[in-house]
C-alpha positions as a Python dict, from the first residue, in 0.01 Angstrom:
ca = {
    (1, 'X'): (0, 0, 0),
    (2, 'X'): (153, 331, -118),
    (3, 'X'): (62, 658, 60),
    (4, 'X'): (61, 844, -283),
    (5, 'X'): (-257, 598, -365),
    (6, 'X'): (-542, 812, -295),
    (7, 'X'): (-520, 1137, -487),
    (8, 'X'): (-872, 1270, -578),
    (9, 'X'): (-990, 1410, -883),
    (10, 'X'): (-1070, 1359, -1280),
    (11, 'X'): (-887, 1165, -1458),
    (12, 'X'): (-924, 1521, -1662),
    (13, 'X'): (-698, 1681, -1312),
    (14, 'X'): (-441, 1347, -1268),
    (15, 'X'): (-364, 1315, -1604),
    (16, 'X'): (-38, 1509, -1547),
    (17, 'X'): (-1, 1359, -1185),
    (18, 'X'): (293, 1144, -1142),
    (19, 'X'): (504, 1021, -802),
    (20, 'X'): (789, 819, -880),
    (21, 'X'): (916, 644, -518),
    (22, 'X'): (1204, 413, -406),
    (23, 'X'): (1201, 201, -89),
    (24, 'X'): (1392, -102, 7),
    (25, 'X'): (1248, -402, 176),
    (26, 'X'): (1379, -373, 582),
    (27, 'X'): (1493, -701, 670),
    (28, 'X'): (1576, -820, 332),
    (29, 'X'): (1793, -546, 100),
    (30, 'X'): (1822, -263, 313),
    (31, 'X'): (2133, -286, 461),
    (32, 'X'): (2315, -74, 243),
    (33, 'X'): (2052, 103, 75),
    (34, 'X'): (2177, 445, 168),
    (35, 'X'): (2403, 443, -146),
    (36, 'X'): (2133, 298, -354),
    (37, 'X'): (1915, 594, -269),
    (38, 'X'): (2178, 854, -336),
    (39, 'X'): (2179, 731, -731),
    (40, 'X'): (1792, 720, -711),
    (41, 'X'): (1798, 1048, -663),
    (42, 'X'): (2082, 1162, -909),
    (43, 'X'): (1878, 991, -1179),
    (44, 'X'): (1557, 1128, -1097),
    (45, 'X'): (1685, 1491, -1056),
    (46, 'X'): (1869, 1522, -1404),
    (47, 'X'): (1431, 1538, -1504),
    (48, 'X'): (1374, 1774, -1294),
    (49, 'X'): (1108, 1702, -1117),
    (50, 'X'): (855, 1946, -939),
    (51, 'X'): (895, 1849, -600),
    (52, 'X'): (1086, 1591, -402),
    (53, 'X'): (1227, 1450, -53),
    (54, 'X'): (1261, 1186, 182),
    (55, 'X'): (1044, 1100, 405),
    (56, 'X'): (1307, 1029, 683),
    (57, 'X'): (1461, 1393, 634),
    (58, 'X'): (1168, 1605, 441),
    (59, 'X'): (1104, 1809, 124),
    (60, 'X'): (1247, 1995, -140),
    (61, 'X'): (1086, 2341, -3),
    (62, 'X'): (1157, 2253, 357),
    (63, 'X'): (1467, 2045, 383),
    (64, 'X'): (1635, 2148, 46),
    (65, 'X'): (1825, 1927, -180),
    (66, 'X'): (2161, 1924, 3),
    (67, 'X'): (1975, 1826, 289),
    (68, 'X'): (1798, 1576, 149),
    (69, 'X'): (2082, 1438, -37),
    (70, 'X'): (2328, 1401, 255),
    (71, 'X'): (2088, 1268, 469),
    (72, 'X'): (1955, 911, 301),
    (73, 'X'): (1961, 641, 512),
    (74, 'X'): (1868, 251, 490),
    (75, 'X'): (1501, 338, 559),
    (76, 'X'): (1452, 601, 365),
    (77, 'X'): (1189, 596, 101),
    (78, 'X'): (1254, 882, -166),
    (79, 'X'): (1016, 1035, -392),
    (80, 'X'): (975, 1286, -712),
    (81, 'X'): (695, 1413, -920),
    (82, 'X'): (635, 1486, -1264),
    (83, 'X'): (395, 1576, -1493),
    (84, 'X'): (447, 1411, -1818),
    (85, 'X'): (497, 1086, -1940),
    (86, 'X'): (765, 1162, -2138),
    (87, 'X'): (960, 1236, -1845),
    (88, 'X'): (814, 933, -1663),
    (89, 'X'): (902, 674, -1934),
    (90, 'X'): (1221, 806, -1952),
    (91, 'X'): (1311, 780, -1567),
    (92, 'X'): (1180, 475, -1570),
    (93, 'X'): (1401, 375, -1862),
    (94, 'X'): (1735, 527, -1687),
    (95, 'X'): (1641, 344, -1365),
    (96, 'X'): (1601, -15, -1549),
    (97, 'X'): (1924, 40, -1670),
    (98, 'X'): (2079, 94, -1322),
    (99, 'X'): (1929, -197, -1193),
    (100, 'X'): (1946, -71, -820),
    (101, 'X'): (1764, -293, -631),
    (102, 'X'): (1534, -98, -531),
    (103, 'X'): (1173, -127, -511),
    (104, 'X'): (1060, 132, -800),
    (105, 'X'): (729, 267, -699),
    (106, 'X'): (507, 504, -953),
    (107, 'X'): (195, 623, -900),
    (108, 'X'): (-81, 783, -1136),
    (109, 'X'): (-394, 679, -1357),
    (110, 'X'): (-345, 320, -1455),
    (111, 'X'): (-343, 309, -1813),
    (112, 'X'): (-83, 612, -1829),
    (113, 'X'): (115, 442, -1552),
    (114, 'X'): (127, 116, -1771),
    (115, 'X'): (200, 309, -2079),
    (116, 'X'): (515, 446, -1926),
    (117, 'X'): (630, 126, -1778),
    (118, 'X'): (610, -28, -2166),
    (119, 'X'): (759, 216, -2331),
    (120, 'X'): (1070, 162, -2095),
    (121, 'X'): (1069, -219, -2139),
    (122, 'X'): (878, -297, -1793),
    (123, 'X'): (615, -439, -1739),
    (124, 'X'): (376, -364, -1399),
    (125, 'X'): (483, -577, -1131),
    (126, 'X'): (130, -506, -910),
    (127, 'X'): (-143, -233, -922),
    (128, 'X'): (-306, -111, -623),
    (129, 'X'): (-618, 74, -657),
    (130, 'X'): (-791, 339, -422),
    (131, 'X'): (-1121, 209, -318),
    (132, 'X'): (-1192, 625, -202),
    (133, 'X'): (-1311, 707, 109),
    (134, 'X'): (-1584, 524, 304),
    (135, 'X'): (-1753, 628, 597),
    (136, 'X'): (-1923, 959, 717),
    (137, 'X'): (-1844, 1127, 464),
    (138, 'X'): (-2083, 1411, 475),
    (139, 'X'): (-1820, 1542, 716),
    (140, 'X'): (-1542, 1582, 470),
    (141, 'X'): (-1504, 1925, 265),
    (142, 'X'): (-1585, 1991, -93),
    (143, 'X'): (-1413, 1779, -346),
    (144, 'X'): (-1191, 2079, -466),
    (145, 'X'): (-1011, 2079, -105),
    (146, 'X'): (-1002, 1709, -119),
    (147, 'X'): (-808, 1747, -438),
    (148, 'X'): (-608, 1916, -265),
    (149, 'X'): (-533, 1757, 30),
    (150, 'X'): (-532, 1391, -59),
    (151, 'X'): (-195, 1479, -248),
    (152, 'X'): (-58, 1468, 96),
    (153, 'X'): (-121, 1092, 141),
    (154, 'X'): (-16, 1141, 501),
    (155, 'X'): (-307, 1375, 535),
    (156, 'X'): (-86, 1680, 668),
    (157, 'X'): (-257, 1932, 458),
    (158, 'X'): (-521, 2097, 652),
    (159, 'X'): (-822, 2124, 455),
    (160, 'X'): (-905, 2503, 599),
    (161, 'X'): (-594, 2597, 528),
    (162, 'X'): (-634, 2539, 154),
    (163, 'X'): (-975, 2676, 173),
    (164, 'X'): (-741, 3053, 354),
    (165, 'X'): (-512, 3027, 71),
    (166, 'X'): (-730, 2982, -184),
    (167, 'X'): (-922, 3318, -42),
    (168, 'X'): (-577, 3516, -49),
    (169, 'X'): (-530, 3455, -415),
    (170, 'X'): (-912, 3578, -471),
    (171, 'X'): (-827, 3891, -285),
    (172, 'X'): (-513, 3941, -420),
    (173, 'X'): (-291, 3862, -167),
    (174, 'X'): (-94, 3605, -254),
    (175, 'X'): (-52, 3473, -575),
    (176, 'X'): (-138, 3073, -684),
    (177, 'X'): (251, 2962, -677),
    (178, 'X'): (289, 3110, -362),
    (179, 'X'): (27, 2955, -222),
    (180, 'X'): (31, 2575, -387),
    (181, 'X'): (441, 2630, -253),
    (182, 'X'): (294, 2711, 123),
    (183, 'X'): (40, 2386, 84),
    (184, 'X'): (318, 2158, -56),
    (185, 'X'): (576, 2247, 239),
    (186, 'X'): (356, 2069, 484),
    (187, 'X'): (369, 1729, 307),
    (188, 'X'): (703, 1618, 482),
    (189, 'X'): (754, 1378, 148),
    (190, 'X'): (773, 1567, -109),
    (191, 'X'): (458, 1422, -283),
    (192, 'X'): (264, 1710, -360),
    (193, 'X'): (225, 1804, -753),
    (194, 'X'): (271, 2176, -714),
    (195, 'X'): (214, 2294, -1063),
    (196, 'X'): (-127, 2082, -980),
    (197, 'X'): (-205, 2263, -666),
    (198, 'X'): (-123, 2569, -828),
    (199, 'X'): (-394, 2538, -1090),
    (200, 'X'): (-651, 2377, -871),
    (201, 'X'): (-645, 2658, -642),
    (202, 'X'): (-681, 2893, -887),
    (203, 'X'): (-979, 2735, -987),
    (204, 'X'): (-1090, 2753, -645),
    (205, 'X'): (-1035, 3126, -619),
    (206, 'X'): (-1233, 3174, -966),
}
């Protein structure tokens, strides 16, 4: 089960919506991992993706990529986004290559996801699907927050702080990037699509 699983919207709104993730299996390959991770991340950066971190250390707003990059440990689990699948297939591609043994995680719709993954000479080892949310769900806010928020699969986005933000920009006082970068700092990952959260909360403040 990946925490990048549940992201809410269209397939209109994911279409450009990709996480890319690498974890190793404690107990089994992680001793030595560290090193693994640091060429993870040298390959995944040359496509420069929109956002990325470590869950062990944080995100590319927060922590920074120095941080980030002298920090990997054997439990780390590393992730980047993208919004193509260009730039997918082609990570993909570079990371068959360097046969890290790593577990290579990606999530986004399935039949993009699958696309990718042929067009780099994989094939999809196991697909997970979101069932959505069950429950009271009458409680939850509108589905444009949940958009939001459910990019944070950790569920550190609050949803009333999307819903200030998103009131700044219509009053003018802040603009979208400044406000999808404020709701992507709080996911300590890195997960968050900010070019996606940029444009959904402009539709929000429309």
């Amino acid at each position: 089960m990946t925490h990048t699983l549940h992201r809410r919207g269209s397939a209109e709104s994911l279409a450009d919506d990709f996480v890319v993730f690498a974890i190793a299996a404690q107990g089994f390959n992680a001793e030595g991992a560290a090193k693994k991770f640091e060429k993870f991340f040298d390959i995944v950066k040359k496509y420069n993706p929109n956002n990325f971190g470590d869950m062990r250390t944080g995100n590319s707003l927060v922590a920074g990529e120095e941080v980030i990059r002298k920090s990997f440990k054997d439990n780390s689990i590393v992730h980047a986004v993208f919004n193509d699948e260009d730039t997918v297939t082609k990570v993909l591609k570079e990371l068959k290559d360097a046969d890290l043994g790593l577990s290579i995680v990606v999530s986004g719709l399935v039949h993009k996801t699958d696309k990718c993954c042929k067009k780099a000479g994989l094939e999809m080892h196991t697909v997970e699907k979101s069932l959505g949310i069950i429950g009271n769900t009458p409680r939850l806010p509108d589905e444009s927050v949940l958009e939001v928020t459910t990019m944070c699969g950790h569920g550190m986005i609050a949803f009333n702080l999307v819903k200030k933000l998103a009131d700044d920009v219509k009053k003018g006082r802040t603009s979208p990037n400044k406000a999808a970068k404020e709701i992507a700092k709080q996911c300590v990952c890195g997960v968050v699509n900010i070019p996606r959260v940029e444009r959904l909360i402009k539709a929000m403040a429309s």
